[in-house]
N, C-alpha and C positions, 0 to 999 in steps of 0.2 A: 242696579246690578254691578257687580263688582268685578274686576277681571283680573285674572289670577295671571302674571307674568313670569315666565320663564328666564331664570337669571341668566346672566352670560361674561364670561370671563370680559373685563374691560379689556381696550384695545389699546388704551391710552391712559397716563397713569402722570402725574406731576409730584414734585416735592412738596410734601409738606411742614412747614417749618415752625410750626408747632407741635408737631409730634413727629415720632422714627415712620410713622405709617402712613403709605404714597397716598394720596386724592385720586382716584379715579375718575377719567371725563367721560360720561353719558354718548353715544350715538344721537345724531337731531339729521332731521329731514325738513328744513325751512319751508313751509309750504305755500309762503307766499312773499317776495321779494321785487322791487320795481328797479332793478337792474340796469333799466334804458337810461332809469335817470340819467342827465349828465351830472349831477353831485358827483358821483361816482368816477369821474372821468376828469374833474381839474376844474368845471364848471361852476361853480357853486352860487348861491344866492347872494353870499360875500365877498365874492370874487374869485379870480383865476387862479388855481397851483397845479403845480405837474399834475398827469395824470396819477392815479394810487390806486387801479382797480385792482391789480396785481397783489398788493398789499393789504387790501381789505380781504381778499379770497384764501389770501395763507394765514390772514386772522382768525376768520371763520374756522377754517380745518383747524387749526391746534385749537379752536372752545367746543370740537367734538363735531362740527358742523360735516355732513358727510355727503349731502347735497342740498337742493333747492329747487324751487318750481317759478319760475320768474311769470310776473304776469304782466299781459297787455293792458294796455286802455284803449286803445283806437286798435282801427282795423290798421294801421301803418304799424302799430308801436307791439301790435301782436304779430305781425310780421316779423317784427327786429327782432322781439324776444324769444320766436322759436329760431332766428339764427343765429344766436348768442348761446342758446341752450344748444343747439348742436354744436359749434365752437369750441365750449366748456362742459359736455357733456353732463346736462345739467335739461332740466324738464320747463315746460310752457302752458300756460290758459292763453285762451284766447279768446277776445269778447273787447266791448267797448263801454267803458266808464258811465255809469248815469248821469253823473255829470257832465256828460258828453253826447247822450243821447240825441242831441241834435244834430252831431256827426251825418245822422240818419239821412234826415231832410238837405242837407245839405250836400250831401254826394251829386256826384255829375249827372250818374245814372238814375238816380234815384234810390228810395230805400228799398226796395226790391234787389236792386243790385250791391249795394254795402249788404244784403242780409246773404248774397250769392257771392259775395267777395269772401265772407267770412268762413262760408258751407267750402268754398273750396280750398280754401286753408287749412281747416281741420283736415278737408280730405289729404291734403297733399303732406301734411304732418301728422298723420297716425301713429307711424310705425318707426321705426328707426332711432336712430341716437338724437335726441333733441326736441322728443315725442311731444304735440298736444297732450295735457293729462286731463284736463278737463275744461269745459263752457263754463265762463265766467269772469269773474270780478277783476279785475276790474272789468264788467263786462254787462251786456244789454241783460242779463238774466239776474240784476240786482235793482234796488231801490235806495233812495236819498235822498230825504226831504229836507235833512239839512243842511242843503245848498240848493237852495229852488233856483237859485239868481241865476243857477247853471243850466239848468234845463228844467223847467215848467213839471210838475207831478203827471198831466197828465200825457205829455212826450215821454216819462222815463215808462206810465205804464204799458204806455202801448208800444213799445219797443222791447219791454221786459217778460211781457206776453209773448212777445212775435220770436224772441229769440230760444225760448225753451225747447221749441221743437228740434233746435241743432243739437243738444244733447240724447233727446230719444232718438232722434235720426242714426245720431253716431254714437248710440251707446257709451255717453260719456258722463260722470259724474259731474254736478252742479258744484261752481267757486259762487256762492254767493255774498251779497253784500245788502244788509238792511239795517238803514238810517234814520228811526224818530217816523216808521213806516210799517211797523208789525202785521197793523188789520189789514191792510191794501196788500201787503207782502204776502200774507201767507192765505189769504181770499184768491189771488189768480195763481200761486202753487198747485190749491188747491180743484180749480176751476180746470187746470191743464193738466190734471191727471197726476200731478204729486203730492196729494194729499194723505198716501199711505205708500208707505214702505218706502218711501225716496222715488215714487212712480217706476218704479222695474218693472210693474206689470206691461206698461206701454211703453216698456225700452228704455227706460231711464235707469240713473245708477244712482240714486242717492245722489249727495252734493253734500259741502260742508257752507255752514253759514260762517264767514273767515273775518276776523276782527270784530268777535260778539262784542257789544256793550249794552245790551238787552239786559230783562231784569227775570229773574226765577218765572214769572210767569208763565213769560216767551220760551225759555228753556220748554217749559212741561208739552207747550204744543209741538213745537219743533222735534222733540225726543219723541213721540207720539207718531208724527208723519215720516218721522225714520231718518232724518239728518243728523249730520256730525255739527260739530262745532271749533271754531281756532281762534285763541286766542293770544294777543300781544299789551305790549304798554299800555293802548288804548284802553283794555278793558281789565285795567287795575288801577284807574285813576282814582276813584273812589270807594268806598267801605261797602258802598252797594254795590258795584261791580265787582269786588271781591266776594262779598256774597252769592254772588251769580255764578261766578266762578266756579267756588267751592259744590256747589248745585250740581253743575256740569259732572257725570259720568266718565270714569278715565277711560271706559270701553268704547266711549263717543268723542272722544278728543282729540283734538291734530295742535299742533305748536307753526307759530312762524313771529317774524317779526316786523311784518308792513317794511323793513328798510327799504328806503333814508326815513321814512317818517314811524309814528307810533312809540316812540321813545321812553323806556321806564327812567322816573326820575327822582332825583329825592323833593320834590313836591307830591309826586305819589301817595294812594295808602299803600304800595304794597313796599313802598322802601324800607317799612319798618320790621318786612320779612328778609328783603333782600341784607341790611345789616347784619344777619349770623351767618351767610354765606362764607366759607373757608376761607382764608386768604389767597391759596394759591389758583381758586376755582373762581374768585371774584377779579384776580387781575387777569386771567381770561377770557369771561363775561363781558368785563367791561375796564381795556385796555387803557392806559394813559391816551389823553385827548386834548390839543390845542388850540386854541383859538383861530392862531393865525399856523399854516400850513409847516408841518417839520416830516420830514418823510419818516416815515415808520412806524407815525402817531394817528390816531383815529384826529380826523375832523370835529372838533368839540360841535355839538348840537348835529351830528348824521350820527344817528341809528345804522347799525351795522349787521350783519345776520350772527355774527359772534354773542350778541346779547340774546340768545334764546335758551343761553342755558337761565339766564334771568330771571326768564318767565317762567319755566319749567320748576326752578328753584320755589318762587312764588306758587304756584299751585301744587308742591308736593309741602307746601308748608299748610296750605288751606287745606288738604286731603288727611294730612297725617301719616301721609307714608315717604318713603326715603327718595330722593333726588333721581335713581336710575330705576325703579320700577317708574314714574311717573313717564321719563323719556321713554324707556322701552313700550309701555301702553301705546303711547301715541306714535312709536317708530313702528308698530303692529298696524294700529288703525292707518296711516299713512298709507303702510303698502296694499292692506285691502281694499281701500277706497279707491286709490290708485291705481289698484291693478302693477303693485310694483313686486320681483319677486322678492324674498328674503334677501339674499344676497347681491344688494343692491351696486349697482357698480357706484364709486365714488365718482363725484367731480374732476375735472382736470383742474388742478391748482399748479399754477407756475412755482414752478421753482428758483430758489436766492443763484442767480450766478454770482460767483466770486470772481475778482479777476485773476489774470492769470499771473503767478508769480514771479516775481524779478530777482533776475539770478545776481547774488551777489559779488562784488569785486573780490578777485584772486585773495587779495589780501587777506578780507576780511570774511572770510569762509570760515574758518576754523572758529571761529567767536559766535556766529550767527545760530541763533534756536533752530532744531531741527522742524522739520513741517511736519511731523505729527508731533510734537509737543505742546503744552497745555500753554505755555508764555506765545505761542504762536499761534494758535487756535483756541480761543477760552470756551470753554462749555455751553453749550447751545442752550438758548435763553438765559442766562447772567447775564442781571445788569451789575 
């Protein structure tokens, strides 16, 4: 099925400097970000630099990013993330990692109580600025078999099982996650009532399966039981996965970027689409990046949520159609699934303070550029 999108005047518009005619940047709704990282915060795997989250989040917004859904892994790190998304007015899952499925057993209370810790989090984050949007991934209502060393197959399925019920309860759409697990994944979907229409019959709302790297097959059943799908770096690594891709329905598709991880690269197959991206749409996408820490530069190797017009770029090349119908599709499917309305409010993004300026000696007044002058203020973005 094909879905016919409603143009709409860009909001946002850059130079382009190979022709007199501006670039226009796309609307994106990141549907899935792990925010808590400390990457994000001056932490990193290679070491300590200021914190840069401030600066990653006004990256984002000028590559059209206009908000995000940060997700949890644990019952702790879903706590953080719905107070982060209220913070920066910005959206939350909430669920615990299969890879961490033993979180479960491991609680003080027991897993009765991590599944009552969770039920009353959603409850206490429904509504408001910083909203739950949906049960999931990283969360107990996924699968990943590869990484068993993390928790055993059969702990991820009996926790993956036990956790579905929090979305029928709360009327929430499924973030899910399946890894090198399709028959087991879509056998207890099926088994618990979501084997057609996204289970709404028994109070569920659909779900998207988020970071596909699954193959056309897996698509035909998943489209079949009524789920979306969202795709990143990961699931353009190879020429199969681009195939899958291109498979994928724009009337069923959501965008995100797994950031810090899931990275488009040029080892990719899909670098060979990302090469005709604009120029002034590509140093947007994906920002100058250094190894070692320069404030104002993306962290070379962190994936950032700025990279989603990337991907969006990549699947409107597989599709055959133009760069802002593909975003707009998925900025549709987003708010339906969602439950977000049209007019979605932005993110809060901090804004550049400049200092304050210093008044010049008596003297040397009459010489000094005026402060609105272009030698005293150069045009926003010129390097």
């Amino acid at each position: 099925m094909s879905l016919k999108v409603q143009k709409r005047p860009a909001q946002q518009v850059v130079a382009n400097a190979t022709s007199s005619a501006p670039v226009s940047i796309p609307r994106f709704i990141d549907i899935g970000v792990n925010l808590t990282d400390k990457v994000f915060r001056g932490r990193g795997r290679s070491g300590q630099h200021p914190d840069d989250f401030a600066d990653m989040l006004r990256r984002s917004r000028a590559a059209g990013v206009r908000n995000m859904t940060i997700t949890g892994g644990s019952l702790n790190e879903s706590q953080h993330a719905l107070r982060m998304a209220k913070d920066h007015g910005m959206f939350a899952t909430v669920g615990c990692h299969p890879t961490r499925s033993q979180d479960f057993d491991k609680f003080e209370d027991g897993p009765e109580a991590y599944l009552r810790a969770l039920d009353n989090t959603i409850t206490k984050y429904k509504t408001g600025k910083g909203r739950v949007v949906a049960v999931g991934d990283p969360s107990p209502s996924t699968l990943d078999y590869d990484r068993l060393f993390f928790s055993p197959a059969e702990t991820q399925k009996k926790y993956f099982r036990m956790q579905l019920g929090l979305a029928k309860k709360h009327n929430l759409p499924l973030f899910l996650h399946s890894r090198n697990c399709h028959a087991d994944f879509v056998q207890i979907l099926r088994e618990e009532g979501f084997g057609e229409d996204g289970g709404r019959a028994l109070g569920g709302r659909g779900g998207v399966v988020h970071s596909f790297t699954g193959v056309k097959e897996e698509i035909d059943e998943l489209l079949e039981m009524g789920f979306h799908f969202s795709l990143n770096g990961c699931g353009m690594k190879t020429q199969q996965n681009l195939e899958a891709a291109a498979k994928i329905p724009l009337d069923r598709l959501l965008l995100e970027t797994d950031a810090p991880w899931c990275s488009l690269t040029p080892t990719h197959a899909s670098s060979a689409h990302l090469k005709t991206l604009p120029k002034p749409l590509s140093d947007l996408f994906f920002p100058p990046s250094s190894k070692t820490f320069e404030q104002g530069k993306m962290v070379k190797g962190r994936n950032e949520p700025n990279a989603i017009g990337g991907v969006a770029w990549v699947v409107a090349k597989l599709h055959g159609v133009t760069l802002e119908e593909v975003a707009e599709a998925c900025w549709k499917n987003t708010c339906e699934l969602f439950g977000f309305e049209e007019g979605l409010s932005e993110m809060d993004v901090p804004k550049v303070v400049s200092p304050a300026p210093v008044a010049a000696p008596a003297a040397s007044r009459a010489s000094a550029p005026s402060l609105m002058s272009e030698s005293a203020f150069p045009a926003l973005g010129r390097r």
